[in-house]
C-alpha positions as CSV (number, residue, x, y, z in Angstrom):
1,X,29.2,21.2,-22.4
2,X,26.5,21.7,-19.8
3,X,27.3,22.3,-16.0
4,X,25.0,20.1,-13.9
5,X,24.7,19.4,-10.0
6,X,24.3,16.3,-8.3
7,X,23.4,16.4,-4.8
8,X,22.8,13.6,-2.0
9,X,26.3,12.0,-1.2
10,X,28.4,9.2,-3.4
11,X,25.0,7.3,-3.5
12,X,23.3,9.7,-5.8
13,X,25.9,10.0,-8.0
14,X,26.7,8.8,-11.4
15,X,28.8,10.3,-14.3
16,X,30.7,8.1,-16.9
17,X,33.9,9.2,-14.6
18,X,34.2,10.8,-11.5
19,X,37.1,13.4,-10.9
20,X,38.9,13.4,-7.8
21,X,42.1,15.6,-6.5
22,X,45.3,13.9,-4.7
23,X,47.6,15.2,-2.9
24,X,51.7,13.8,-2.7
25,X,51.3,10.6,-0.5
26,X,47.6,10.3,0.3
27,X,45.3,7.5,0.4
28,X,42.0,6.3,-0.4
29,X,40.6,7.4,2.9
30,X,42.5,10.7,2.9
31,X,41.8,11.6,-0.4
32,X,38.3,10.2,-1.5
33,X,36.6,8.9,1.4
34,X,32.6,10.0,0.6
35,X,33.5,9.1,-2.9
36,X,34.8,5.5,-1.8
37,X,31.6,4.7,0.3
38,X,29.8,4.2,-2.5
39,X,32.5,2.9,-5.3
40,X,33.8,0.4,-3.0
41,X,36.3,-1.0,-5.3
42,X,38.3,2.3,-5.3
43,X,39.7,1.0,-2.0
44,X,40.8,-1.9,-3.5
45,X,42.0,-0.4,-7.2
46,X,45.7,-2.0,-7.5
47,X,46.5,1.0,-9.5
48,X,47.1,3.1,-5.8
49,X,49.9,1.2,-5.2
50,X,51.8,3.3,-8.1
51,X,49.8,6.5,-7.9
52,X,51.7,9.0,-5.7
53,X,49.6,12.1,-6.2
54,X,52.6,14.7,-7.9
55,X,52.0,17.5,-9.7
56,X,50.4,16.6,-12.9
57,X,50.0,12.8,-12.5
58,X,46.7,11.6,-13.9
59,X,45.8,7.5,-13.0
60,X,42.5,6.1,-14.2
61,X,41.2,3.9,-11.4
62,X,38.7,1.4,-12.9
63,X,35.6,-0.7,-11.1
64,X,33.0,-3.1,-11.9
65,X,31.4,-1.7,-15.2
66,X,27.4,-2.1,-13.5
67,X,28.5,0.1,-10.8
68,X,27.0,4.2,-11.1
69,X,30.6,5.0,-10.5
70,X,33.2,2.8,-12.6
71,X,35.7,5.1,-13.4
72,X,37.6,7.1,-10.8
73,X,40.3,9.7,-12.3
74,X,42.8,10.7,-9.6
75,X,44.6,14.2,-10.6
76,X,47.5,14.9,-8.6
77,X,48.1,17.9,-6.8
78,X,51.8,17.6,-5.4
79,X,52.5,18.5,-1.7
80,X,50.1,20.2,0.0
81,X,52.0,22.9,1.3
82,X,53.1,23.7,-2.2
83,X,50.1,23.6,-4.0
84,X,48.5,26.4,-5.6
85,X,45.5,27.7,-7.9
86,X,46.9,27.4,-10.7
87,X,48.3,24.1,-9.7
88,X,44.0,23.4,-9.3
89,X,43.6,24.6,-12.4
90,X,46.0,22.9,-14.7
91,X,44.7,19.6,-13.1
92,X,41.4,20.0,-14.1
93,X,42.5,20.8,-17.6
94,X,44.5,17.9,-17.9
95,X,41.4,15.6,-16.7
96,X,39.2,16.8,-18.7
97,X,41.4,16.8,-21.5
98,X,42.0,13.0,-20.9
99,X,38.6,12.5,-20.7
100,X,37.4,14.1,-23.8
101,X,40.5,11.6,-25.3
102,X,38.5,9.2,-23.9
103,X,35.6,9.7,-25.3
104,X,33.7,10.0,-22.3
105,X,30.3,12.1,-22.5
106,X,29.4,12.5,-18.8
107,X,32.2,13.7,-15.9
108,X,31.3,14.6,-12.1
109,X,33.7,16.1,-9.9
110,X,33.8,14.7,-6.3
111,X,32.7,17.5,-4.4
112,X,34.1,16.4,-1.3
113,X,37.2,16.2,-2.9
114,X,37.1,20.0,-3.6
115,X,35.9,20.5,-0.5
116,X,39.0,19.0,1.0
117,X,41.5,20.8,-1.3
118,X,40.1,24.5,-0.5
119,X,40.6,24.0,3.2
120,X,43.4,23.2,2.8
121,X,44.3,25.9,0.1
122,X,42.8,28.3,2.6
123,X,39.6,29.8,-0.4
124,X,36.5,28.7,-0.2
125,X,34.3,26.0,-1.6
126,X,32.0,28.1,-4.3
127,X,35.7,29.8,-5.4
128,X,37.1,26.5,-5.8
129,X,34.6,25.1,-7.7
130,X,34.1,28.5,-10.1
131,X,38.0,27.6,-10.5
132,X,37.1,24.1,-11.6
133,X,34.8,24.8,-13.9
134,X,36.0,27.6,-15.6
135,X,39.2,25.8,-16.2
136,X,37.4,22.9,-17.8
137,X,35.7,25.1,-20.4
138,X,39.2,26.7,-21.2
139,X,40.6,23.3,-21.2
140,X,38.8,22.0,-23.7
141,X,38.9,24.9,-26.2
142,X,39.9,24.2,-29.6
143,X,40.9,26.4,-32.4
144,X,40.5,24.2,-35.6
145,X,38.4,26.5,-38.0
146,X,41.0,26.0,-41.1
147,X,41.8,22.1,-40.2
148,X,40.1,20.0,-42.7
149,X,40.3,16.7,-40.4
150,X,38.3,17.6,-37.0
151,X,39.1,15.8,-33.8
152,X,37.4,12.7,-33.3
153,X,36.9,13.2,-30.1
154,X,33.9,15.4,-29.3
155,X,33.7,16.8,-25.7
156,X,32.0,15.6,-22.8
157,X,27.9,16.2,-22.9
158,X,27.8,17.6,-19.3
159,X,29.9,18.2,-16.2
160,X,28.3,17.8,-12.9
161,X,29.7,19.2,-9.5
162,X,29.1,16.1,-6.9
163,X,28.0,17.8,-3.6
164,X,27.5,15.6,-0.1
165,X,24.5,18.4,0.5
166,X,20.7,17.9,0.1
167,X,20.2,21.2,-1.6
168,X,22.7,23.3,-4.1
169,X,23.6,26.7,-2.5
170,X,23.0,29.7,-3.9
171,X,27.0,30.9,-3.7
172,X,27.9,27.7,-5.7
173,X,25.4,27.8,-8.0
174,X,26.4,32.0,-8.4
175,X,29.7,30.3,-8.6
176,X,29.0,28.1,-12.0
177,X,27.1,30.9,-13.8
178,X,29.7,33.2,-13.2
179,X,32.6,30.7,-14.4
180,X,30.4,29.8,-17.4
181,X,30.4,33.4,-18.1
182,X,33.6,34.3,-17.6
183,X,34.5,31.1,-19.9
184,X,32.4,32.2,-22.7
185,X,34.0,36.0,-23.1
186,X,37.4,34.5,-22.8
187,X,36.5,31.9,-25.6
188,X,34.9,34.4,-27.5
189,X,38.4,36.8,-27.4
190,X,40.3,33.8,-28.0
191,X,38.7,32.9,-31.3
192,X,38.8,36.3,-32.5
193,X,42.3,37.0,-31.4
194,X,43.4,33.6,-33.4
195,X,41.5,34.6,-36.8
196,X,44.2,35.4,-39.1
197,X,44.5,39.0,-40.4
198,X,42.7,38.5,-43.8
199,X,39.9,37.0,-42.2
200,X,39.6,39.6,-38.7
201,X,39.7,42.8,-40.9
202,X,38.8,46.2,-38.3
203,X,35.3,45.5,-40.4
204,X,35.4,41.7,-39.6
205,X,35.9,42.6,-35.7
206,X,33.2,45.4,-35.8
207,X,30.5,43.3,-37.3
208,X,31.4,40.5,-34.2
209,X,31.2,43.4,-31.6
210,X,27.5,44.2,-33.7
211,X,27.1,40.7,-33.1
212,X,27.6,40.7,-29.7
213,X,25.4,43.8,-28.9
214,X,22.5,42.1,-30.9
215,X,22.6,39.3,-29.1
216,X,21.9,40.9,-25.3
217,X,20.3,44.1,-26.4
218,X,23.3,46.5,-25.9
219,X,23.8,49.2,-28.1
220,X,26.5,49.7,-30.6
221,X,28.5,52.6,-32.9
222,X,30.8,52.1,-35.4
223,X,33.1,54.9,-36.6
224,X,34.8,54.6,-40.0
225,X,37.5,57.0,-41.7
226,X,35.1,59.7,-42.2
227,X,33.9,59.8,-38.1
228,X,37.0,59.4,-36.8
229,X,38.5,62.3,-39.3
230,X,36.0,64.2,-38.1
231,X,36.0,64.0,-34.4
232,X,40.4,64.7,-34.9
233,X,41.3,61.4,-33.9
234,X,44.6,62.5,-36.1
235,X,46.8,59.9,-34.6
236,X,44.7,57.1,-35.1
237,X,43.8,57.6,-38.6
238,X,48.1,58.1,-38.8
239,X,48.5,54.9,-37.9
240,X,46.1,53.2,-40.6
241,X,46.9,55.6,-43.2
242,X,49.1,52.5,-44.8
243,X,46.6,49.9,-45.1
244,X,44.2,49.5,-47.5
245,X,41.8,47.7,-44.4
246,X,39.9,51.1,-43.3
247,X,40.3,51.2,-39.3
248,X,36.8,51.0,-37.4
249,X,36.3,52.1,-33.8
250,X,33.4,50.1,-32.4
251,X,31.7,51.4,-29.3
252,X,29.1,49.1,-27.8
253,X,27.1,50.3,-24.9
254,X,25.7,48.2,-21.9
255,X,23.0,49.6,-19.9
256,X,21.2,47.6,-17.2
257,X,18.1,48.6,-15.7
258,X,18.5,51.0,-13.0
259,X,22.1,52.2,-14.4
260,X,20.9,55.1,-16.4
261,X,22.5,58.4,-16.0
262,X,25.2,56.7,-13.5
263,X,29.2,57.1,-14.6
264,X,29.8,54.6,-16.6
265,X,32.8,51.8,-16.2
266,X,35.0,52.2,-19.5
267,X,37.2,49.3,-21.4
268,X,39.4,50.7,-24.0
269,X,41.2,47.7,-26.4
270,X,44.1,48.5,-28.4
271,X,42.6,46.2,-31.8
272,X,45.5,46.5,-33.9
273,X,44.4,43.6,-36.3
274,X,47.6,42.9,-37.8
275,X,50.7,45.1,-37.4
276,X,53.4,44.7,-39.7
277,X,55.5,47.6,-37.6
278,X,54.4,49.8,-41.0
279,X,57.7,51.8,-42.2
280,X,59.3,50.6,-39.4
281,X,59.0,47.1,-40.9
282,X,59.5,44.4,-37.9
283,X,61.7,41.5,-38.9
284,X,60.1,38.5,-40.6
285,X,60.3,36.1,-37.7
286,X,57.4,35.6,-35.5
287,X,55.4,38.1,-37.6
288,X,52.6,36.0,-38.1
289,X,51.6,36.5,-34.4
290,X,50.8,39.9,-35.0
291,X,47.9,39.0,-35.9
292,X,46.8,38.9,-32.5
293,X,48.2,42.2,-31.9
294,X,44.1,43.4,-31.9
295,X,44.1,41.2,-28.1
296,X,43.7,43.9,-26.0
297,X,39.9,45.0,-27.9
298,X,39.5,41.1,-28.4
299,X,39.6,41.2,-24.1
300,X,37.5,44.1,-24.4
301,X,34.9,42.0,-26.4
302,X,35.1,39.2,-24.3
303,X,34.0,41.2,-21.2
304,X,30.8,42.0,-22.7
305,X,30.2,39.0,-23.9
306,X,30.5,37.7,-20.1
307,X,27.8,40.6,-19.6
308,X,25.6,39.4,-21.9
309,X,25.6,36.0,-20.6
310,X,25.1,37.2,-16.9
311,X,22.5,39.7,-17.8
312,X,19.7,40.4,-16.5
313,X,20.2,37.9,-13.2
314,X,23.7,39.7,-12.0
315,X,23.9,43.4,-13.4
316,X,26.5,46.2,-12.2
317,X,24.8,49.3,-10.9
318,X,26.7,51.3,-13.5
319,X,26.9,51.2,-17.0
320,X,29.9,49.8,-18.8
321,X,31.2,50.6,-22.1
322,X,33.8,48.7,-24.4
323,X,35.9,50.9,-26.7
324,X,37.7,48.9,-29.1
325,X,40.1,50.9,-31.3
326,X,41.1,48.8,-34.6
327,X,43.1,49.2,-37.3
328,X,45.9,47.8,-39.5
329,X,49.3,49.0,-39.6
330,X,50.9,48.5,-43.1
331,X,53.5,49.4,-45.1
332,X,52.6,51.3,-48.3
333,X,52.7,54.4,-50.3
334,X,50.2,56.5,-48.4
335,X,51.9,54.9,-44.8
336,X,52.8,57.3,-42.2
337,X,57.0,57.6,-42.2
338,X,59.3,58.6,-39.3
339,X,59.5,62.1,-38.7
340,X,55.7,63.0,-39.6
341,X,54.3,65.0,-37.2
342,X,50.1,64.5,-36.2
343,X,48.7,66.6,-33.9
344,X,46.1,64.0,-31.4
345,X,42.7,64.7,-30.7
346,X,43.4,66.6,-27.2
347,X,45.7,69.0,-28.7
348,X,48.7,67.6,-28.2
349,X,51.3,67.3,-31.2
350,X,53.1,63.7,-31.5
351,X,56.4,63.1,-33.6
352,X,56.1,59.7,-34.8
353,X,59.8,58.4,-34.5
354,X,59.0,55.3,-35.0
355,X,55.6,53.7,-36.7
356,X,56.3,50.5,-35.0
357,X,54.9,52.3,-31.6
358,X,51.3,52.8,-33.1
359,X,49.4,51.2,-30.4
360,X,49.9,54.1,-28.1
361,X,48.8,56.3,-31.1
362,X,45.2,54.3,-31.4
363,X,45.0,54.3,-27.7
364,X,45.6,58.2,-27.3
365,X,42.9,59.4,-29.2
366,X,40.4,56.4,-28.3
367,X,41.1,57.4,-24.7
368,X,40.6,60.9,-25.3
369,X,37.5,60.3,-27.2
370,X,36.0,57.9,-24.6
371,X,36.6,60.4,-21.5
372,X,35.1,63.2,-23.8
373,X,31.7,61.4,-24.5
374,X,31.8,59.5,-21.6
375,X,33.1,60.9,-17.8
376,X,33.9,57.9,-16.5
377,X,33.7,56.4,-13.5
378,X,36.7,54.2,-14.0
379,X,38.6,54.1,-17.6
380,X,40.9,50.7,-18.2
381,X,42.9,50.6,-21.3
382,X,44.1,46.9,-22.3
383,X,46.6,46.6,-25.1
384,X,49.7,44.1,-26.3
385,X,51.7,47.5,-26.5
386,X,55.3,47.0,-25.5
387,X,58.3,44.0,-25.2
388,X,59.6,45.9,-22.7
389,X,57.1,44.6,-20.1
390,X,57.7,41.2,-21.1
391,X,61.6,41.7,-20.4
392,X,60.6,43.5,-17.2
393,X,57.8,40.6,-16.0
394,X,58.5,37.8,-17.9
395,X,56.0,35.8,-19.9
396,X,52.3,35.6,-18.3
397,X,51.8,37.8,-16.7
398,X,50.9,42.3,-17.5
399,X,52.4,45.3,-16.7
400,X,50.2,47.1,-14.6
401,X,50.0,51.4,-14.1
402,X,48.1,53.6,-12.5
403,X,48.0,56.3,-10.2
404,X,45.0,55.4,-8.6
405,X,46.0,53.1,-5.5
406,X,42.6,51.9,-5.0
407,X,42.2,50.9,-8.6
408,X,45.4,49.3,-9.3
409,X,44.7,47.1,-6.1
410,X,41.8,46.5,-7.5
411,X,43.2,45.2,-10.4
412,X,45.8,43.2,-9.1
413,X,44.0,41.4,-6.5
414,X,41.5,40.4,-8.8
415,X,44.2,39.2,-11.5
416,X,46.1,37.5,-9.1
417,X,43.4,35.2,-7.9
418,X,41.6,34.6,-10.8
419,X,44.7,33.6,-12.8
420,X,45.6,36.6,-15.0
421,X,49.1,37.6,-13.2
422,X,50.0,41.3,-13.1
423,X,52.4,43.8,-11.1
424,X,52.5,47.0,-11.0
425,X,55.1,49.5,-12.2
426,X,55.5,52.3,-11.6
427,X,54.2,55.8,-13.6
428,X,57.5,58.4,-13.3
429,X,56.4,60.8,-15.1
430,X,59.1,63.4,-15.1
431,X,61.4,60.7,-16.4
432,X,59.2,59.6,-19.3
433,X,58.4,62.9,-20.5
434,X,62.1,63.4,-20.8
435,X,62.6,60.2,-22.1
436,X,59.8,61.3,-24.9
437,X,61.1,65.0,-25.8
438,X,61.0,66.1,-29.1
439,X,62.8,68.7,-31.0
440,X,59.6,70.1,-32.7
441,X,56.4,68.5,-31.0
442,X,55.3,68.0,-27.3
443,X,56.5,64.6,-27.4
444,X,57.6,61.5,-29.6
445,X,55.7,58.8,-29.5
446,X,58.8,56.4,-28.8
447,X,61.8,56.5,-26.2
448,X,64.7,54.9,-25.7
449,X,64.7,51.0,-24.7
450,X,65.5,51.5,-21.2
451,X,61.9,51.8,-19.4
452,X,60.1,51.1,-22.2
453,X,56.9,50.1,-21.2
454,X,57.0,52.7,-18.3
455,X,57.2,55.7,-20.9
456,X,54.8,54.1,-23.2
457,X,52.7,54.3,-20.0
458,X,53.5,57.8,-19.3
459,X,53.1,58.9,-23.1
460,X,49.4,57.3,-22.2
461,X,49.0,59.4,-19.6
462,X,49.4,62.5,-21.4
463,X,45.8,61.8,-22.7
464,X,44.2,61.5,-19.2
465,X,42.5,64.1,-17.8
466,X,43.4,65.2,-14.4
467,X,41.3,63.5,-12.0
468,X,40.2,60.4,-14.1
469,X,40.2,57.2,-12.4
470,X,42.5,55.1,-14.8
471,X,44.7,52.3,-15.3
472,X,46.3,50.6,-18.4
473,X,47.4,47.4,-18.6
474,X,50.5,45.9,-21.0
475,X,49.4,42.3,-21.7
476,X,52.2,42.6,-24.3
477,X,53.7,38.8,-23.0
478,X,50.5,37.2,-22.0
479,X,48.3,37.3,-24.7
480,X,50.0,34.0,-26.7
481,X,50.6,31.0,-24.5
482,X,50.5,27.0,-23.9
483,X,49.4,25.3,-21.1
484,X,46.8,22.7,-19.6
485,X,43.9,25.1,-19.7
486,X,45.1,27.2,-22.9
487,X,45.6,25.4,-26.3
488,X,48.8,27.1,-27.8
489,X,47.7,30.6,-29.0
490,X,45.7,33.5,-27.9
491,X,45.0,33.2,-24.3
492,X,41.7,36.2,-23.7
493,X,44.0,37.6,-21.4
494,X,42.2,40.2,-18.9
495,X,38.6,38.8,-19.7
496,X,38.3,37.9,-16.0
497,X,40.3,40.6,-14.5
498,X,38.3,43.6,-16.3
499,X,34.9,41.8,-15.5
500,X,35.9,42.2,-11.6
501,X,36.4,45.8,-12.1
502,X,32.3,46.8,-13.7
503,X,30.9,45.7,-9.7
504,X,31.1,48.9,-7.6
505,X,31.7,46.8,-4.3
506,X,32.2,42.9,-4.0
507,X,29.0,42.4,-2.4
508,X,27.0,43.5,-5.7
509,X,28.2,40.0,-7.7
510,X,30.5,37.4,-6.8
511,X,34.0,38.2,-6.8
């Protein structure tokens, strides 16, 4: 789908079907005015009489078929005061959902319409519309690579953004590209995040990443068995030992011009491509979703991709570099078992109690690795790694630690508005490292269920270097979801908020 812009007022436009938002108990003239001055029959639709503009009520209003604008699609909002973005959001999913089952090829959105709805939302107009037409890309995902009977409904050709102005302003059209961006990471993490295990293999996911850096010029390392043996990334290999999938740490690199030699912004993605909780079997039901147990480098993925596509128009004045740390974790005669002891590639000796906690193992030594070769500026870890947080948070939304204030604010505000929820616990580190004692290591690399994601944090943090910017996120309960802009399944959960996180200051790309 295209994103086009139609400027001029009602009396330039023309789309197959325009889309315009209601709130609970407007009119035509409160609602749609500028769109009504030119379809004049809106005015006089019968169906207003029943439309009441709640919270996920759709109506198709139809005119004369000559007319430019014959179709009207009223979304509903619910009350104003209530309203929210991600009200906005599902709204547009569900229209252009009903549009695609429509089969209609061309959809405008009344600008004025949007206009109206972010004053009263209290955002502004080019943040509104990047929300509209990000959510209609995500809306109209579809993962049907294994169905043998396709949709018959293809999606629509182009969606325009219907503006009242002579001329398209810079921040909307920054507004779109970004969106568009943004869409195309999270699509890309979604798909690889729903390929099932035998087809998104560690090598599977590190020829996409190769891929991916072809594409926009970035650079890109793989490290096999051998690499990762050598540079005593003992943990990680521990945790793959059972498969017979060899585990692949892809690194890919962006550079933009003028970025050289600056501290670079680094991702690291927990990839665990399927994890069967290895000795420590999990139980049979729901298993098949750990496929998408690799969602956290899938995110990691996505954000480059996003790069890519903005590149070289909007840039970050620092490097940024994706870390995705992939493996499988198997049962099998050459598995680690409970009770082995690896020491991790800072030093630091881990009692693996139990091989069902394996993501924190991956993540140590990638994050030790990635400070090691990198200094960076800011280091964000991204993983599905506990239940816990989903107990603690509920489901959509991440656990967020740091102790960096600045960068968990950061990280919050930007996932809050932009639709990727998370709150942030807290790190108490005396309390976790108690909670992770060991008889005969430094630590084990799983404590009791009370705090659970808080000392799978801390165990994290026991790889950080002292005065490294960093914050880890625990997408553990929003990486699998349903909803009007999300087809059940993998959601590319932190695409959007990570992206925010590579600009050094809000004024260097939109925000």
């Amino acid at each position: 789908m295209d994103i086009r812009f139609q400027t001029g007022g009602s009396s330039h436009w023309k789309a197959d079907v325009v889309v315009t938002f209601v709130f609970e108990g407007e009119g035509v003239e409160e609602a749609c005015s500028v769109l009504a001055q030119n379809a004049l029959w809106l005015g006089i639709a019968p169906a207003w009489r029943d439309f009441r503009g709640r919270s996920e009520e759709l109506v198709m209003f139809y005119g004369p078929q000559a007319m430019e604008i014959s179709r009207v699609l009223g979304a509903g909002l619910g009350r104003a005061d209530k309203a929210d973005l991600t009200a906005f959001r599902h709204a547009v999913g569900r229209a252009v959902r009903l549009c695609r089952e429509y089969d209609l090829a061309t959809v405008g959105i009344d600008g004025a319409s949007l206009a109206r709805v972010a004053e009263k939302m209290g955002v502004s107009f080019d943040a509104l519309a990047r929300e509209a037409v990000i959510s209609a890309y995500l809306a109209l995902y579809r993962y049907d690579r294994w169905k043998s009977e396709k949709s018959v409904h293809a999606d629509p050709r182009w969606l325009a953004l219907m503006l009242e102005t002579e001329f398209v302003e810079d921040a909307v059209r920054d507004s779109a590209r970004m969106a568009e961006a943004e869409a195309r990471g999270i699509m890309l993490a979604r798909d690889a995040a729903n390929d099932p295990a035998n087809v998104m293999t560690p090598s599977a996911f590190a020829e996409k990443a190769e891929g991916v850096a072809g594409r926009y010029g970035m650079n890109v390392r793989v490290l096999g068995p051998a690499e990762l043996a050598a540079e005593g990334m003992n943990a990680y290999l521990a945790v793959a030992r059972g498969s017979a999938e060899e585990p692949r740490m892809v690194v890919v690199e962006y550079v933009p011009k003028g970025a050289e030699g600056r501290a670079p912004v680094v991702f690291v993605g927990k990839g665990l491509c399927f994890d069967s909780g290895g000795i420590s079997l999990k139980p049979a039901k729901g298993m098949e979703e750990m496929k998408g147990d690799m969602s956290g480098a899938a995110a990691v993925l996505g954000v480059m991709e996003s790069l890519g596509q903005l590149a070289p128009s909007y840039a970050p004045k620092r490097p940024v570099v994706g870390v995705m740390a992939c493996a499988e974790n198997m049962p099998g005669g050459h598995a680690t078992r409970p009770g082995d002891i690896v020491v991790a590639k800072n030093g630091k000796s881990v009692e693996i109690v139990n091989t069902d906690a394996e993501g924190r193992l991956v993540l140590a030594d990638a994050l030790c690795w990635a400070q090691e070769n990198y200094s960076p500026f800011r280091l964000i870890d991204i993983a599905t790694l506990t239940g816990a947080c989903a107990v603690a948070l509920g489901m959509d939304a991440a656990g967020l630690f740091s102790s960096d204030d600045a960068l968990a604010s950061l990280l919050h505000e930007a996932g809050m508005n932009l639709g990727e929820r998370n709150w942030r616990l807290p790190l108490w580190t005396a309390a976790g490292l108690a909670a992770l004692k060991s008889p005969c290591a430094d630590m084990v690399n799983s404590g009791p269920r009370e705090g659970g994601a808080i000392n799978a944090a801390v165990f994290l943090q026991q790889f950080i270097k002292e005065n490294v910017r960093w914050a880890h996120l625990d997408m553990a309960s929003a990486d699998n979801a349903e909803n009007p802009i999300n087809a059940k399944g993998a959601t590319g959960f932190g695409v959007r908020t990570m992206l925010s996180a590579v600009w050094d200051d809000e004024n260097e790309v939109l925000q």
